[in-house]
C-alpha positions in Angstrom: -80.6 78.2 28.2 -82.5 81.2 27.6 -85.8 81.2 27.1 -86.1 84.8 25.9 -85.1 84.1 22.7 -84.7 80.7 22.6 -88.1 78.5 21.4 -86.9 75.0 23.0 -87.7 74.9 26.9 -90.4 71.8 26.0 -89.0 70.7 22.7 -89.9 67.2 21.2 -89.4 65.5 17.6 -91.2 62.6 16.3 -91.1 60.2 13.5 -93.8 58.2 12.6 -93.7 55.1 9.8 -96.0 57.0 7.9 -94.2 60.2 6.4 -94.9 62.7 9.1 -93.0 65.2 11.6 -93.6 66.6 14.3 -92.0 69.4 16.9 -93.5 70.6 20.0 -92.4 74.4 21.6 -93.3 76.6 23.6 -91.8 80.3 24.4 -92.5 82.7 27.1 -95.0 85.6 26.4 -91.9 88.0 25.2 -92.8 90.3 22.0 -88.8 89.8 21.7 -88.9 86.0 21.7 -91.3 85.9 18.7 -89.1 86.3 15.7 -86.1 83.8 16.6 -88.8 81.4 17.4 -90.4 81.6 14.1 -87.1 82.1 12.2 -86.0 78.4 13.9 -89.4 77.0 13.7 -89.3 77.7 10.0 -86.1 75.7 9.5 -88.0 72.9 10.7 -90.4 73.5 8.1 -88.7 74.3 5.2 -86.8 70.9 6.0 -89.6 68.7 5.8 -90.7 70.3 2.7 -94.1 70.0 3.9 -95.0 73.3 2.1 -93.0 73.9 -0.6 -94.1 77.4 -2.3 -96.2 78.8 0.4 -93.2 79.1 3.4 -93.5 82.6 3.4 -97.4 82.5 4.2 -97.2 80.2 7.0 -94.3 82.2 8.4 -96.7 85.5 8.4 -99.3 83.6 9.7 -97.1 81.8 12.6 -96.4 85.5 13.0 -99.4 86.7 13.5 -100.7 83.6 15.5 -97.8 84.3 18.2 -98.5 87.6 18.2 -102.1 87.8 19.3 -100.8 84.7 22.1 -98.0 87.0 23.5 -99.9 90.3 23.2 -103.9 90.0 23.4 -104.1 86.4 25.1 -101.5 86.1 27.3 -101.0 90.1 28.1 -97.1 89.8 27.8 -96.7 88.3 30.9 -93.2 86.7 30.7 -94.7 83.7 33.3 -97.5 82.4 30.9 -96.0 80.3 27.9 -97.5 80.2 24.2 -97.5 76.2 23.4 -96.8 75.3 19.8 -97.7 71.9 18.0 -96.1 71.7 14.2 -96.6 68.3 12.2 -95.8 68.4 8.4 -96.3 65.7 5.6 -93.3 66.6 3.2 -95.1 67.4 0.0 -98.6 67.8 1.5 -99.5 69.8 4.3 -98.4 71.1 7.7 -100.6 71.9 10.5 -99.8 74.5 13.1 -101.8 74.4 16.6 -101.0 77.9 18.9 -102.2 77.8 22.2 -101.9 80.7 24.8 -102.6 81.0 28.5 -105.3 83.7 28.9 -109.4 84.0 28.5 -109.7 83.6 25.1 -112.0 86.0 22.8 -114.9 85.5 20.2 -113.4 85.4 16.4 -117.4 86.2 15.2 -117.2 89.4 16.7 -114.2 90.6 15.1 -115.0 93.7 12.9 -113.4 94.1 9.2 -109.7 94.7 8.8 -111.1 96.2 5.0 -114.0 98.2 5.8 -113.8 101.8 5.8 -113.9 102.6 9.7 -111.1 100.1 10.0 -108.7 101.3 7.3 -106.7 103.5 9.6 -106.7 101.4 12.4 -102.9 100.4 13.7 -104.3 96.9 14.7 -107.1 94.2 13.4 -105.5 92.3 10.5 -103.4 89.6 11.9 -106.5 87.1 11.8 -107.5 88.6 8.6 -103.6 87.9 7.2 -104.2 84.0 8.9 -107.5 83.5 6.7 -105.9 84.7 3.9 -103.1 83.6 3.8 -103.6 80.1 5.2 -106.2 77.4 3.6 -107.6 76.9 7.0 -108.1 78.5 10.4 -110.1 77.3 13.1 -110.5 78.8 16.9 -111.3 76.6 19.7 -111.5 76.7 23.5 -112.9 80.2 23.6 -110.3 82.1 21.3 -107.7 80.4 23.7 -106.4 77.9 20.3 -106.1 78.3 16.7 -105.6 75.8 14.4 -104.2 76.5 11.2 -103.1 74.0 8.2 -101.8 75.0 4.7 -101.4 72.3 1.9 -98.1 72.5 -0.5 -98.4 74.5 -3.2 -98.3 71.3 -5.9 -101.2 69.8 -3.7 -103.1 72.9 -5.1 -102.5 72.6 -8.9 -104.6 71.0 -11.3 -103.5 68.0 -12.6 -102.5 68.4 -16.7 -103.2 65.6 -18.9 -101.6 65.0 -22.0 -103.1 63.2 -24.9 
């Protein structure tokens, strides 16, 4: 097997009694191994229904999060792995955890993707597409782990009722 291009060198699945999944991946630090491991990592996903209505921004985000791993964190260095925890709830929320090999980075010193110096930057907004498009995004251990979680779409609409 490949790793390359394929996401499952340290692959597990578990069920719990309460309504939850979880897979465990990792990938080598390949720009080229990114999208098939998303694209199969977001079967999993759209499986458990965890996020029905908001798939496409936890796939940008997943993106984005693998990105700054493979390219800014672990310096492309096909040796170091990118680790990736995924649990969903089906109908609730899933919860992403990406954690990459190198030093890490400060997310308060990050300047803005929007502000005029920035506009025609070629790089800057993949954290600024993760707050955005995700409900939450934490970094721990120095930059080195982010934590991400996005709630379905009918967990964000106000309940109706009818008198």
């Amino acid at each position: 097997m490949s790793e390359q291009s394929d996401p499952k060198p340290s692959t597990s699945i578990l069920h719990s009694a309460s309504p939850l999944f979880q897979i465990e991946q990792s990938m080598r630090s390949e720009v080229a191994a990114i999208s098939p491991f998303v694209d199969k990592l977001m079967v999993f996903i759209k499986k458990c229904r965890c996020v029905a209505g908001n798939e496409v921004d936890v796939e940008i985000s997943l993106r984005e999060a693998l990105a700054n791993s493979v390219v800014h964190g672990n310096h492309e260095d096909p040796r170091k792995h990118v680790y990736v925890d995924c649990r969903c709830v089906p109908n609730e929320e899933v919860s992403i955890v990406v954690k990459d090999e190198g030093a890490g980075f400060s997310s308060t010193e990050l300047s803005d993707p929007t502000g005029v110096e920035q506009l025609q930057s070629t790089h800057g907004r993949g954290i600024y597409l993760m707050k955005t498009l995700m409900d939450e995004v934490h970094f721990e251990r120095g930059g080195t782990v982010v934590r991400m979680q996005k709630k379905c779409a009918k967990a964000h609409r106000p309940v109706r009722r009818l008198l």
